[in-house]
N, CA, C and O atoms as CSV, one atom per row, in Angstrom:
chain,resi,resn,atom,element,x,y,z
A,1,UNK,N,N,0.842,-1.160,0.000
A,1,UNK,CA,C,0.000,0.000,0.000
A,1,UNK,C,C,0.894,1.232,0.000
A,1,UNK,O,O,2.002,1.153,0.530
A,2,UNK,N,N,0.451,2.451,-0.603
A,2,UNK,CA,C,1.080,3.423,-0.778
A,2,UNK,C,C,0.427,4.711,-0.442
A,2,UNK,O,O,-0.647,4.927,-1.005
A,3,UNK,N,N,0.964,5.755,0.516
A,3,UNK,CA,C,-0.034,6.539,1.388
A,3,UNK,C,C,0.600,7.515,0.433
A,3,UNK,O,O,1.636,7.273,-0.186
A,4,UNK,N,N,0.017,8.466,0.365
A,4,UNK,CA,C,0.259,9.913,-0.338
A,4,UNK,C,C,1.071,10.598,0.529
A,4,UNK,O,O,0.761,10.336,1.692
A,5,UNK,N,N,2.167,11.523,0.418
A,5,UNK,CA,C,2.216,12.321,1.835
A,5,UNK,C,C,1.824,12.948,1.913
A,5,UNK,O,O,1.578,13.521,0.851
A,6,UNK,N,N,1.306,13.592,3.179
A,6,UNK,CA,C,0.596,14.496,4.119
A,6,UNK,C,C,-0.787,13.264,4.605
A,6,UNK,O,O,-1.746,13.551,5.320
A,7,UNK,N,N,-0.641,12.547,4.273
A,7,UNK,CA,C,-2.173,11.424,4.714
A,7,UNK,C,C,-1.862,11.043,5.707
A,7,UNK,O,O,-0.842,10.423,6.007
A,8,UNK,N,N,-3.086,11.516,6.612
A,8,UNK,CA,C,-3.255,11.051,7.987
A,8,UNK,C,C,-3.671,9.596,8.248
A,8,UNK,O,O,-4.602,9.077,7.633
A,9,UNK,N,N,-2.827,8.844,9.339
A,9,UNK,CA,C,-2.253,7.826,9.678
A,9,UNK,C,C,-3.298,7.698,11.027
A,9,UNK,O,O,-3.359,8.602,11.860
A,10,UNK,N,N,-3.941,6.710,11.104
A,10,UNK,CA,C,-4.588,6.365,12.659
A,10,UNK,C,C,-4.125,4.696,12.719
A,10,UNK,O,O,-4.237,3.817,11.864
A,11,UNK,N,N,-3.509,4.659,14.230
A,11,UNK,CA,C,-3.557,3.740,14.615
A,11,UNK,C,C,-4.426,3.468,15.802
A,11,UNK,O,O,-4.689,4.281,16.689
A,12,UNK,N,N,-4.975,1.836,15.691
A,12,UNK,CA,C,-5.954,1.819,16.769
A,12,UNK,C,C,-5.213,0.993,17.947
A,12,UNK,O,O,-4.834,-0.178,17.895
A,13,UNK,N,N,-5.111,1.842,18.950
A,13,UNK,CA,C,-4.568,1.538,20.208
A,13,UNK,C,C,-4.864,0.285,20.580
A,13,UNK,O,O,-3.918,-0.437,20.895
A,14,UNK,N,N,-6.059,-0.185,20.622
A,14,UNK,CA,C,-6.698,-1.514,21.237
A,14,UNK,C,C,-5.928,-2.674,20.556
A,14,UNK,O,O,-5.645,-3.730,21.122
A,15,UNK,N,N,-5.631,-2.364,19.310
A,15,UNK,CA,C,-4.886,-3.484,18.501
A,15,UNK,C,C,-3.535,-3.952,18.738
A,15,UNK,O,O,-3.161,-5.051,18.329
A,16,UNK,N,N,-2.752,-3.120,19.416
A,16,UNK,CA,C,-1.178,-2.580,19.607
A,16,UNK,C,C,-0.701,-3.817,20.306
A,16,UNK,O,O,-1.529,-3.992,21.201
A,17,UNK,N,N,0.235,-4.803,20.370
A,17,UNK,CA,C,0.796,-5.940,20.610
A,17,UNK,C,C,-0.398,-6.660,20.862
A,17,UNK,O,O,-0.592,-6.840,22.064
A,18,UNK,N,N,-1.369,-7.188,20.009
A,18,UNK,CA,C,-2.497,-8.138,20.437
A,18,UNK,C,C,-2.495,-9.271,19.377
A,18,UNK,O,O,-3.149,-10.276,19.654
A,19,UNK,N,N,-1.857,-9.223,18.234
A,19,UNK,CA,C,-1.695,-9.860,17.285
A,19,UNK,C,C,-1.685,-11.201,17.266
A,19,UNK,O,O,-2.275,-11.807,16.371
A,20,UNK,N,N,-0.750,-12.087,18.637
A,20,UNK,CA,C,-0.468,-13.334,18.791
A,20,UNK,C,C,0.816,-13.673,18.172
A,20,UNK,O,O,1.176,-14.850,18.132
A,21,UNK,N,N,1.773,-12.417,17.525
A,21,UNK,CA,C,3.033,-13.112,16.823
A,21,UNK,C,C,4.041,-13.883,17.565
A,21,UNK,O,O,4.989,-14.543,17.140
A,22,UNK,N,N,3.547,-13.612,19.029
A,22,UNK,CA,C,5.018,-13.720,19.705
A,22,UNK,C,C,4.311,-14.295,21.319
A,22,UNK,O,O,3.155,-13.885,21.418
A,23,UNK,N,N,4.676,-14.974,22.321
A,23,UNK,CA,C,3.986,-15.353,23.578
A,23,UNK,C,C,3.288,-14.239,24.364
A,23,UNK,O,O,2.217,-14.341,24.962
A,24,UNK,N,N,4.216,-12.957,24.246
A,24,UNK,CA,C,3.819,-11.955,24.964
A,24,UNK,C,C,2.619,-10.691,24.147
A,24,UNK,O,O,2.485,-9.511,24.473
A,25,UNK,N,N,1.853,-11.477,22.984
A,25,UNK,CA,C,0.665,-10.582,21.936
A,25,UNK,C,C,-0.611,-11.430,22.111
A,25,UNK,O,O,-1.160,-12.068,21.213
A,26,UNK,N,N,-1.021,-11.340,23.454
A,26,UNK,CA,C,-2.198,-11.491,23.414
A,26,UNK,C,C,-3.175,-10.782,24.994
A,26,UNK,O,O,-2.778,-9.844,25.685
A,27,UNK,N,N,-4.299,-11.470,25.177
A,27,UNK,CA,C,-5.185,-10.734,25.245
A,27,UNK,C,C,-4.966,-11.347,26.614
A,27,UNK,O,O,-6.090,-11.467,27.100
A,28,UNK,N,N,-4.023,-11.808,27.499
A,28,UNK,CA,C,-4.088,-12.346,28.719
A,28,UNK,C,C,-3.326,-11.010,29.539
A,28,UNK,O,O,-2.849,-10.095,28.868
A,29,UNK,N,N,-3.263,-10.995,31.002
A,29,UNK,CA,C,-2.674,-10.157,31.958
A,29,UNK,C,C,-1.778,-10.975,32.507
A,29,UNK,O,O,-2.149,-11.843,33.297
A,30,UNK,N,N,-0.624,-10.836,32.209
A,30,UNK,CA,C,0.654,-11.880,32.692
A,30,UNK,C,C,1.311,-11.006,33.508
A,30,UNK,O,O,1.900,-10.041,33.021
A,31,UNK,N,N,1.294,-11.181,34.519
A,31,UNK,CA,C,2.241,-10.212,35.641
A,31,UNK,C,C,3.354,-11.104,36.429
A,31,UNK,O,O,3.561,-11.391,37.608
A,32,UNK,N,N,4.027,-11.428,35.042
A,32,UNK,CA,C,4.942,-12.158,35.684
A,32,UNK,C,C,6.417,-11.394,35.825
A,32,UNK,O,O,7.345,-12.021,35.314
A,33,UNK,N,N,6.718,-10.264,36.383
A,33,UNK,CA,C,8.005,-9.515,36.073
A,33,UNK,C,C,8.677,-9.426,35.276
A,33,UNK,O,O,9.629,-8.671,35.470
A,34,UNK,N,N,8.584,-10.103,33.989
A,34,UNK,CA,C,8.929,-10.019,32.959
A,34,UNK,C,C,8.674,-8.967,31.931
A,34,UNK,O,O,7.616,-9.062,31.310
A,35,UNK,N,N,9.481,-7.976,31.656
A,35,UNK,CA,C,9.213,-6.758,30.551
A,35,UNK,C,C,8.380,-6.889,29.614
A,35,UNK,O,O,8.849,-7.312,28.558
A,36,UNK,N,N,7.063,-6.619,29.655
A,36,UNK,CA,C,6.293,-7.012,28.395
A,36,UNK,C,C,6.169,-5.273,27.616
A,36,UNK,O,O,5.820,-4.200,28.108
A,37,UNK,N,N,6.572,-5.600,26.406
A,37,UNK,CA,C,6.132,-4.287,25.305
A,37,UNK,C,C,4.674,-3.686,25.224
A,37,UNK,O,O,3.842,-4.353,24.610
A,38,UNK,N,N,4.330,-2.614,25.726
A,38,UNK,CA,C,3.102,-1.820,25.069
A,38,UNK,C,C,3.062,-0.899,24.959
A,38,UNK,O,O,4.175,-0.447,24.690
A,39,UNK,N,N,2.295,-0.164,25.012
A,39,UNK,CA,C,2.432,1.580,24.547
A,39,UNK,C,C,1.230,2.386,25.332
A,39,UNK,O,O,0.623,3.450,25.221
A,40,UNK,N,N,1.261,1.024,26.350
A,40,UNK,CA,C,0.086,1.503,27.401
A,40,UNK,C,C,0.654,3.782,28.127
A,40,UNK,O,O,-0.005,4.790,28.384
A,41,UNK,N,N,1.770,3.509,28.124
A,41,UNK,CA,C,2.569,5.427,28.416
A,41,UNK,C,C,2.670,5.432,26.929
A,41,UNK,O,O,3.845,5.754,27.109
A,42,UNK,N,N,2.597,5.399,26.060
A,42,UNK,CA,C,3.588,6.022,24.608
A,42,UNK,C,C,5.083,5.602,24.551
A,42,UNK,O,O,5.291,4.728,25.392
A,43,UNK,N,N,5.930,5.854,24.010
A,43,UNK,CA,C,7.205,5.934,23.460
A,43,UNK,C,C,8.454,6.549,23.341
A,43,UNK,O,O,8.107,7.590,22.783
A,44,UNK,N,N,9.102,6.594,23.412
A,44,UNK,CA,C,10.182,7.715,22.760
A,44,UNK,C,C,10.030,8.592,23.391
A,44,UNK,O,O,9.591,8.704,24.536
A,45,UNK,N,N,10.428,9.372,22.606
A,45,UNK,CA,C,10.558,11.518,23.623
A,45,UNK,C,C,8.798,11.083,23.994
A,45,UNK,O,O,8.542,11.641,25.061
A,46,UNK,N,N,7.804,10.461,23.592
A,46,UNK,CA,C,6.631,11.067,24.155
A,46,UNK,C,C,6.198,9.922,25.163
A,46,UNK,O,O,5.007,9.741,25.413
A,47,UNK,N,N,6.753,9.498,25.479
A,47,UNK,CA,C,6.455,8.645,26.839
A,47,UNK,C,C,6.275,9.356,28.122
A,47,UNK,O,O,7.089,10.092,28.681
A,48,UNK,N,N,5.269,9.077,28.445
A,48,UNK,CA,C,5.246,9.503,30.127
A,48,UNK,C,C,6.004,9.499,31.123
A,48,UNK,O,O,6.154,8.486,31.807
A,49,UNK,N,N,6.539,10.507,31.343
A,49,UNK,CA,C,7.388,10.955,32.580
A,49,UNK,C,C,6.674,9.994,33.713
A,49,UNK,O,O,7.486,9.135,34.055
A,50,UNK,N,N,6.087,9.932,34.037
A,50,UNK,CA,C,5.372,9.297,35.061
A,50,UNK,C,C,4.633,7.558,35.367
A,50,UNK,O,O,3.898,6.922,36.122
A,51,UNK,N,N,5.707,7.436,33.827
A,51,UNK,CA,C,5.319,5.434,33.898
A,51,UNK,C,C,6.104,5.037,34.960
A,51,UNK,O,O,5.432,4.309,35.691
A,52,UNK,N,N,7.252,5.193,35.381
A,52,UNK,CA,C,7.530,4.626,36.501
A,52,UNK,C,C,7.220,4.427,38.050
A,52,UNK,O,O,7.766,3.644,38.828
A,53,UNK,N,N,6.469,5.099,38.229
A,53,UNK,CA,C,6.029,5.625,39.130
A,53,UNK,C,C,4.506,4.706,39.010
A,53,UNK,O,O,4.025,4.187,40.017
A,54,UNK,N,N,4.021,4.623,38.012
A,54,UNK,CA,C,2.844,4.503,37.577
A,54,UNK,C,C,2.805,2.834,38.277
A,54,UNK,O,O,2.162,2.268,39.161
A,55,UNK,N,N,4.082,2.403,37.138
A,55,UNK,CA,C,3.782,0.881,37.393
A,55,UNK,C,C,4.177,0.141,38.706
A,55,UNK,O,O,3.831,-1.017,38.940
A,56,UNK,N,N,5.125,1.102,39.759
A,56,UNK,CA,C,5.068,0.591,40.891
A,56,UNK,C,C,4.340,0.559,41.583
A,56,UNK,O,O,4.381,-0.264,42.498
A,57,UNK,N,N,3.024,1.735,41.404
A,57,UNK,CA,C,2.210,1.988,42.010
A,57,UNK,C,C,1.355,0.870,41.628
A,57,UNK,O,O,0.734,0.474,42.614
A,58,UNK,N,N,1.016,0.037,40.288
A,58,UNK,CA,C,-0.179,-0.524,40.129
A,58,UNK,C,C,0.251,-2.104,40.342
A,58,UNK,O,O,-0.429,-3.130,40.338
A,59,UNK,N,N,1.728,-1.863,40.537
A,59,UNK,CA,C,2.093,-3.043,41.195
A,59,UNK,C,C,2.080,-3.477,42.770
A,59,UNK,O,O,1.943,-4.556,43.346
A,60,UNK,N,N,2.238,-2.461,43.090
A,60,UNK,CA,C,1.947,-2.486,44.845
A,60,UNK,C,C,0.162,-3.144,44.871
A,60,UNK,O,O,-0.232,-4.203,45.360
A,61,UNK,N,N,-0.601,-2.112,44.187
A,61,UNK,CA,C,-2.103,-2.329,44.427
A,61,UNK,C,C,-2.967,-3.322,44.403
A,61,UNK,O,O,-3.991,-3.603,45.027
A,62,UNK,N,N,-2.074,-4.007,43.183
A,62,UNK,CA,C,-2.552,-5.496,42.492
A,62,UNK,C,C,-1.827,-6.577,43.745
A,62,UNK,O,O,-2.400,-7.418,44.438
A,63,UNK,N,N,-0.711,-6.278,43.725
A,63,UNK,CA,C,-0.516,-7.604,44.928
A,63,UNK,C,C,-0.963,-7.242,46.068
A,63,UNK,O,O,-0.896,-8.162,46.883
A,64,UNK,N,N,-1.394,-6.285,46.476
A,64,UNK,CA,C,-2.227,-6.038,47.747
A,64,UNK,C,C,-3.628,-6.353,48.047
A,64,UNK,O,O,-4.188,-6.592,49.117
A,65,UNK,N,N,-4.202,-6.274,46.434
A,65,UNK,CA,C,-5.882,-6.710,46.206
A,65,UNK,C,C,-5.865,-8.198,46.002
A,65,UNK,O,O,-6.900,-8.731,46.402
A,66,UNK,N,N,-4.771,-9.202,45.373
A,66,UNK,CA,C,-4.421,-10.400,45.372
A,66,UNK,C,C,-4.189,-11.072,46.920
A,66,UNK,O,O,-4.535,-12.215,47.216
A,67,UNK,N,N,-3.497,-10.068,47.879
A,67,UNK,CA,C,-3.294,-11.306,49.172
A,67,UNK,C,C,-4.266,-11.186,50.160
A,67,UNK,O,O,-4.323,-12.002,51.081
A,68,UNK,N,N,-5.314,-9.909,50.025
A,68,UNK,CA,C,-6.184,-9.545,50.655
A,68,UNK,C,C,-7.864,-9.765,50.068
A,68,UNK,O,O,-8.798,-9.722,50.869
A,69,UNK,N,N,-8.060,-9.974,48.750
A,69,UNK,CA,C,-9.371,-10.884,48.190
A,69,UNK,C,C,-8.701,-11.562,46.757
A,69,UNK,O,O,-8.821,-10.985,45.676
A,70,UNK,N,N,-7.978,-12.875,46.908
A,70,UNK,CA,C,-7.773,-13.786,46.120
A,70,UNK,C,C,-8.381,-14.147,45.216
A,70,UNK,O,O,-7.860,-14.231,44.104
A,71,UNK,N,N,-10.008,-14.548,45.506
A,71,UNK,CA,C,-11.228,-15.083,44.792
A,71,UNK,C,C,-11.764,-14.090,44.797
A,71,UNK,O,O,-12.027,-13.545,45.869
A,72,UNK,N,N,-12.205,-13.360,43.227
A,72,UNK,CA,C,-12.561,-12.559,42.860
A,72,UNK,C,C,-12.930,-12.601,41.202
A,72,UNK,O,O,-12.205,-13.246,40.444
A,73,UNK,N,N,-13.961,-11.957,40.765
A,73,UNK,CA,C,-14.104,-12.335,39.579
A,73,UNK,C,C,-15.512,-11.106,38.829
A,73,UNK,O,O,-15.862,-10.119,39.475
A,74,UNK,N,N,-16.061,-11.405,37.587
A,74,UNK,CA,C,-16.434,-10.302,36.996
A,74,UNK,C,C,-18.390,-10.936,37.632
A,74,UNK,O,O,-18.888,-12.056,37.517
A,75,UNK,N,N,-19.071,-9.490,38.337
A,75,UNK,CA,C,-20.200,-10.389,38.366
A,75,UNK,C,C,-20.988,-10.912,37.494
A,75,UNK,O,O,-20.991,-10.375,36.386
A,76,UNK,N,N,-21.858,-12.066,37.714
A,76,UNK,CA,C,-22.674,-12.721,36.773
A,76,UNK,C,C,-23.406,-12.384,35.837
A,76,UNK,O,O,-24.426,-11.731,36.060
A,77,UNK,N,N,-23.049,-12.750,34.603
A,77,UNK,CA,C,-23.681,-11.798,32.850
A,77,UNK,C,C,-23.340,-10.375,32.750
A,77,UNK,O,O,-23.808,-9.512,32.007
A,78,UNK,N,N,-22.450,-10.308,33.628
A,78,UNK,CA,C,-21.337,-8.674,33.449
A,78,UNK,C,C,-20.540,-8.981,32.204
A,78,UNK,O,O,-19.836,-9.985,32.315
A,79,UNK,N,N,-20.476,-8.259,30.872
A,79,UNK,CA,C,-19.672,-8.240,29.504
A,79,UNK,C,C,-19.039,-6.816,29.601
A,79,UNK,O,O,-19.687,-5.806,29.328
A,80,UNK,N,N,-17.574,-6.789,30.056
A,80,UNK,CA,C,-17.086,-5.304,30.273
A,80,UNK,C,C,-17.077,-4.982,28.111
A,80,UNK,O,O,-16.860,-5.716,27.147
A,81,UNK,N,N,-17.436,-3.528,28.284
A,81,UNK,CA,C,-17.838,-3.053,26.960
A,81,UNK,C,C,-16.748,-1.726,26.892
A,81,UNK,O,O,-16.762,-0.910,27.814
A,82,UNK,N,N,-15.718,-1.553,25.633
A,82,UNK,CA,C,-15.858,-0.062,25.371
A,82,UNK,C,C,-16.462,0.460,24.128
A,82,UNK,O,O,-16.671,-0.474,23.354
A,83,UNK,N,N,-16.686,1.175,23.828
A,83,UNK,CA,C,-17.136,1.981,22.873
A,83,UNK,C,C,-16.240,2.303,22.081
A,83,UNK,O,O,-15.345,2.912,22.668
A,84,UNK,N,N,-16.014,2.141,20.710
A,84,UNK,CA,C,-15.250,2.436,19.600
A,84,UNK,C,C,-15.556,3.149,18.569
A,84,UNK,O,O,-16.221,2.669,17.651
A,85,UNK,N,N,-15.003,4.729,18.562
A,85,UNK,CA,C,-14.090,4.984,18.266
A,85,UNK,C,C,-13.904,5.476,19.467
A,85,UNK,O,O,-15.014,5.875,19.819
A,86,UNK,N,N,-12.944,5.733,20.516
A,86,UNK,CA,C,-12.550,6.492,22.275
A,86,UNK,C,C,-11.606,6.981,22.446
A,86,UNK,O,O,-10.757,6.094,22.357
A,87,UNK,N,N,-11.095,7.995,22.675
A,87,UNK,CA,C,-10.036,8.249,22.871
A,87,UNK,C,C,-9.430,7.724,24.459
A,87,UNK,O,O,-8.236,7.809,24.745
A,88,UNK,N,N,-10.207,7.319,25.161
A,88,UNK,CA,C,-10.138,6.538,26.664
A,88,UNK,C,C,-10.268,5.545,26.537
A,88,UNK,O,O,-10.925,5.263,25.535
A,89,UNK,N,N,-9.828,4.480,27.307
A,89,UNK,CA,C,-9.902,3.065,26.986
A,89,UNK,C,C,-10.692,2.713,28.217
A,89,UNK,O,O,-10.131,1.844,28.885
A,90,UNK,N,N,-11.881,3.157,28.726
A,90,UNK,CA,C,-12.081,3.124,30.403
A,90,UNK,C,C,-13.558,2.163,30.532
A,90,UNK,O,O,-14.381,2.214,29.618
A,91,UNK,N,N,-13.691,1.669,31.230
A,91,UNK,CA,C,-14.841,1.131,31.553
A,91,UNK,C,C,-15.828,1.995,32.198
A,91,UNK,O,O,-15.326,2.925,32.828
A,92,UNK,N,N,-17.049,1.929,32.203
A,92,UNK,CA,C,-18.261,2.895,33.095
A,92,UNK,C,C,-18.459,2.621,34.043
A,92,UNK,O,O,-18.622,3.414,34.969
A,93,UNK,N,N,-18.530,0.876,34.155
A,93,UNK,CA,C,-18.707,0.443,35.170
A,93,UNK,C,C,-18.356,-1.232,35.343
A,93,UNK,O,O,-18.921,-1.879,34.461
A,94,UNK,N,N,-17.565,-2.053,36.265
A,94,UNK,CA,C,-16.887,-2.753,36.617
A,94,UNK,C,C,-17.741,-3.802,38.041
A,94,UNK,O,O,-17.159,-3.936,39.118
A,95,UNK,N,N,-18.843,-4.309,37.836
A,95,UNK,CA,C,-19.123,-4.980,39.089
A,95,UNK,C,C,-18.283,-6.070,39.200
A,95,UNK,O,O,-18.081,-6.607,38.111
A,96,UNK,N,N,-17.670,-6.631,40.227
A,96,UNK,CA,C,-17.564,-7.307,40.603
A,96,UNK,C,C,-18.176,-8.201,41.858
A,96,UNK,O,O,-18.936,-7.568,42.591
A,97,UNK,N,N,-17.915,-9.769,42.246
A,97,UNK,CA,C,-17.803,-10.444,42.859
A,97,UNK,C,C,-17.118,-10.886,43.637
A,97,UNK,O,O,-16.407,-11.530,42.865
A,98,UNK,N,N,-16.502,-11.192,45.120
A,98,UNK,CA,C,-15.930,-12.187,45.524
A,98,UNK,C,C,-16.692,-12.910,46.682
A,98,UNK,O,O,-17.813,-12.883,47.188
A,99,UNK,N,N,-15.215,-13.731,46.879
A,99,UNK,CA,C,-15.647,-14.428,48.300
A,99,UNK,C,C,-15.971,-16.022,48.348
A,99,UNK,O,O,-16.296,-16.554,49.410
């Protein structure tokens, strides 16, 4: 394919390492300390000053919500939805279950 220049380019975020080329392109949450690639901050000069910070923080939170409600899960006929086209990737609303 051949873009003209000046043609505006959209990429869709949701798609971005989901492909399956490789163990770490898919649609699972592997928090196994292992460096996984995304573009969840951006990149380059435009990366977030504040990913580091970010991910210790959501690493503290997650193993804290893990040793304190283990069994936990999405409630019953809950289908988390976003809306496409978004510039947010956010949910409205999130019930959950445990126990």
């Amino acid at each position: 394919m051949t873009l003209p220049a000046g043609s505006p380019v959209r990429l869709c975020m949701a798609a971005i390492n989901r492909d399956g080329t490789d163990a770490m392109s898919t649609d699972e949450l592997v928090m196994d300390g292992k460096v996984h690639r995304h573009w969840g901050f951006g990149g380059g000069p435009h990366r977030c000053l504040g990913s580091h910070l970010a991910r210790l923080e959501l690493t503290l939170v997650v193993g804290e919500w893990l040793k304190r409600i283990p069994d936990f899960g999405l409630a019953p006929g809950y289908t988390p939805e976003i809306q496409f086209p978004s510039k947010s990737f956010a949910l409205k609303t999130l019930p959950l279950r445990w126990g």
